[in-house]
C-alpha positions in Angstrom: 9.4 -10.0 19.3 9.7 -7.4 22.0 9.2 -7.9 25.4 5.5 -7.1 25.8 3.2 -9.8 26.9 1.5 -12.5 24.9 -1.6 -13.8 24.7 -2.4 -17.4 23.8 -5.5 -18.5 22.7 -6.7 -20.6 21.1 -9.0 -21.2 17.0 -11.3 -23.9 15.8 -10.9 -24.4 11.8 -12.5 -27.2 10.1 -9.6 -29.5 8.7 -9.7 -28.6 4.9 -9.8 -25.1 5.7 -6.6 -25.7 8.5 -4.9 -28.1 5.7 -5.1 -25.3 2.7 -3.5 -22.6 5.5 -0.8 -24.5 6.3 -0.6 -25.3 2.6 -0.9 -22.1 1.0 0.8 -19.5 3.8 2.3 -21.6 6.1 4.6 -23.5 3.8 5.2 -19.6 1.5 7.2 -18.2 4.3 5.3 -17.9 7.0 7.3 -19.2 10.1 4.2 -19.8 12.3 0.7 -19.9 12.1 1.0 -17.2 15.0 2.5 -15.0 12.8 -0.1 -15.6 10.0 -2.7 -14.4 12.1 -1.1 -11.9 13.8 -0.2 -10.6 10.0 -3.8 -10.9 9.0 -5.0 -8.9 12.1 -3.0 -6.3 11.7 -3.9 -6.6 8.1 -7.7 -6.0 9.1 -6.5 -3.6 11.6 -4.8 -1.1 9.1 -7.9 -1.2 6.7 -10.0 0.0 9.5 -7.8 2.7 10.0 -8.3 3.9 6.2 -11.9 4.3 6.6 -11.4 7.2 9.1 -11.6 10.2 6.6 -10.0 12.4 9.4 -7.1 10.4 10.2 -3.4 11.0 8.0 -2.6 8.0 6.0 0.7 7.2 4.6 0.8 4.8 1.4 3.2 4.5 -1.9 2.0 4.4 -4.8 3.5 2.9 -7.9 3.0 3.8 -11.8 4.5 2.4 -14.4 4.1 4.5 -18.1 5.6 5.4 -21.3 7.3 7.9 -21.2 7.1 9.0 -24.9 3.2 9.5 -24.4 2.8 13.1 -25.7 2.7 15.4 -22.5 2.7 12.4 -19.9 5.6 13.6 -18.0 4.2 17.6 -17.2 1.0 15.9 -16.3 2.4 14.0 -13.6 4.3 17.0 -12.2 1.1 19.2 -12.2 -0.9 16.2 -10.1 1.7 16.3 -7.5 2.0 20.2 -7.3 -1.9 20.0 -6.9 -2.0 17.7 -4.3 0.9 19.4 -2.7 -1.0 22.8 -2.4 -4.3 20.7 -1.4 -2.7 19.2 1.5 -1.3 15.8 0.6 2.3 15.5 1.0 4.2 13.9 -1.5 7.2 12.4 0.7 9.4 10.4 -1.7 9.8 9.8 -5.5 11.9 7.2 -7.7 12.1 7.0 -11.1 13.6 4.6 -13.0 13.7 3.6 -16.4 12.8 0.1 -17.7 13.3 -0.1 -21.0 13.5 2.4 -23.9 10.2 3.2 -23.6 8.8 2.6 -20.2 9.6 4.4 -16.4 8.7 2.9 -13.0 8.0 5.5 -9.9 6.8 5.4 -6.8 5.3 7.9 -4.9 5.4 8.0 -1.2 2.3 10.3 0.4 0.8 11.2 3.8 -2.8 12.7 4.1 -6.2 12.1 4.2 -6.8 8.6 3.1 -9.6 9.8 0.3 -7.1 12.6 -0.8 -4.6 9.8 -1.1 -6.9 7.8 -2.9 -8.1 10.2 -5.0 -4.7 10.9 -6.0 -4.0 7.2 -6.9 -7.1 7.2 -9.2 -6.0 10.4 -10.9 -2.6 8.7 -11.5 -4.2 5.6 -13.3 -6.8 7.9 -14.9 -3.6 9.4 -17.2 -3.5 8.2 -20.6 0.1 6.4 -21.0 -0.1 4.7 -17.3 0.2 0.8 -17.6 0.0 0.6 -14.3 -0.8 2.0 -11.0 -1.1 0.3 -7.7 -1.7 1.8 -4.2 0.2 0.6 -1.1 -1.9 1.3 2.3 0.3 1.9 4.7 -0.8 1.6 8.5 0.7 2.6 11.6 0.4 0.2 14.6 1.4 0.9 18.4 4.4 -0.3 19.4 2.4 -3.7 21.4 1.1 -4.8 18.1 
């Protein structure tokens, strides 16, 4: 923690719903119930920040596919040269392979949060994608 100031405050919980937090989170890794609530505020916080169409996003997306699905591959290039000349930057990609047939990217992309999700559903859209799931990404000042 940096040397910003703290608020304390205090929460009122009924015991069940106290008991299953310290069950569930508290006892998964969390070191603090502090921490789990500052987590889920920020949490909260970042998904307010996605529903501002105006403001740029950044999130990673990751796909896995099979790779031996007829024209899969030069699909995948053509929706990232799209969304490159439509404004969304594609950042970052890795590509591995899994097995013999299957290949795990990710995709790290600023823009628009709807272009980003657009792109995403595109992505999952493809026939030979397993998988897809879309990372939101948020950007908090430095006090949070």
């Amino acid at each position: 923690m940096s040397n910003h100031k703290v608020v304390r405050f205090s929460i009122s919980l009924e015991p069940s719903l106290l008991e299953a937090m310290d069950t569930r989170f508290i006892k998964q890794g969390y070191t603090s119930r502090s921490e789990l609530v500052r987590d889920l505020v920020r949490q909260k916080l970042a998904q307010e920040q996605w529903q501002d169409d105006t403001s740029t996003q950044t999130a990673v997306l990751v796909i896995v596919y099979d790779h031996h699905q007829r024209e899969l591959n030069q699909k995948i290039i053509d929706l990232g040269h799209n969304a490159s000349h439509n404004g969304l930057e594609i950042l970052c990609t890795t590509h591995i392979h899994i097995d013999a047939h299957n290949c795990l990217e990710t995709i790290i992309l600023r823009g628009v949060g709807r272009q980003i999700q657009q792109f995403s559903l595109d992505m999952a859209g493809l026939r030979g994608v397993k998988f897809s799931k879309l990372t939101r990404a948020s950007t908090f000042d430095t006090e949070q």
